[in-house]
N, C-alpha and C positions, 0 to 999 in steps of 0.2 A: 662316256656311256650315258645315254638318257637313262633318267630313273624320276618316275612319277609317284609322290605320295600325298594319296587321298584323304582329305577329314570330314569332320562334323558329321556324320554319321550319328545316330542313335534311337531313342523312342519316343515318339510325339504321338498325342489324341489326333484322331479323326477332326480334319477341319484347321489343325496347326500347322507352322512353319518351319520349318528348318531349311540350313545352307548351307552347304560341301564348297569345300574347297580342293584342288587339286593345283599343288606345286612340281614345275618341273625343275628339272637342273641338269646339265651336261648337253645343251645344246644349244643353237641363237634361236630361244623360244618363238620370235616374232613371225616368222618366217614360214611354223608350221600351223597346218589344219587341226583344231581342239575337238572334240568330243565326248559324251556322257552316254556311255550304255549303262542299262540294268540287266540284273537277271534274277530272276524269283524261283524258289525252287521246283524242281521239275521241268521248267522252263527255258526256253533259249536266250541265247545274251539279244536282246534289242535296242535299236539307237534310241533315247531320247532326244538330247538336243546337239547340233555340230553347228561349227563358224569355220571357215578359210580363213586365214591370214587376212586381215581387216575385211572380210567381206560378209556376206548375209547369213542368219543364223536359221537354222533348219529346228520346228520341234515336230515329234512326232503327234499325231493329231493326241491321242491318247494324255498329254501335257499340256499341250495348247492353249494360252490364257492361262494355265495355272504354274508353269514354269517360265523362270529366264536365267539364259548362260550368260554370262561376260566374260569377258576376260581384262586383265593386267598384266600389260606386258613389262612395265619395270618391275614388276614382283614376278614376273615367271609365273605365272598364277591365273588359271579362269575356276569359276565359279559357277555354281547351279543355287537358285533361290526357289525355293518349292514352297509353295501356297495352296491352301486349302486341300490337304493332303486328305488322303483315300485308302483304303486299306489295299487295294489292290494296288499299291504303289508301293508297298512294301518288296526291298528287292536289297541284294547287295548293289552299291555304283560302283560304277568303273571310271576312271578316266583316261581316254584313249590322245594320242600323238601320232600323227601322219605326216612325210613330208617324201618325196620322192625317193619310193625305194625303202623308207622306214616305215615301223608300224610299232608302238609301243603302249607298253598296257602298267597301270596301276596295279596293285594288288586289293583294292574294292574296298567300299568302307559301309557297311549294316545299315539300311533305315528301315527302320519296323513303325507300322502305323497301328496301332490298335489303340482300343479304349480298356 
């Protein structure tokens, strides 16, 4: 069974950095399509950034030049690096798993932007 656990999550000023990690396991990670939703409260879950299995990575305009997803596939492992963070970027993340027929979801990890 896939099971996705999200990190680095927490509280950074306006204009700081932080970087999530999301580890999979229970699958041949390489294979599947990665991606990073948020949701803020009130709010619907939105894609931030996605990658296909070695292919091009999607951000949502809204991110654009201020995020990058990677991923590592010996570690089972893609990332989001968040730059010059905004308060309205405050959200729970998610890390999402896709492969033919699956769909699997993290249980979300807090970033709160304030000063």
């Amino acid at each position: 069974q896939v099971q996705l656990v999200e990190s680095g999550g927490g509280l950074v000023q306006p204009g700081g950095s932080l970087t999530l990690s999301c580890e999979s396991t229970g699958s041949t990670f390489s294979i599947y399509a990665m991606a990073w939703y948020r949701q803020a409260p009130g709010k619907e879950r939105d894609l931030v950034a996605a990658t296909q299995s070695d292919g091009p990575i999607y951000y949502a305009n809204s991110v654009k030049g201020r995020f990058t997803m990677s991923r590592d596939d010996a570690k089972n492992t893609v990332y989001l690096e968040m730059n010059r963070l905004k308060p309205e970027d405050t959200a729970v993340y998610y890390c999402n798993q896709r492969g033919y027929g699956e769909d699997y979801w993290g249980r979300g990890t807090q970033v709160t932007v304030s000063s």
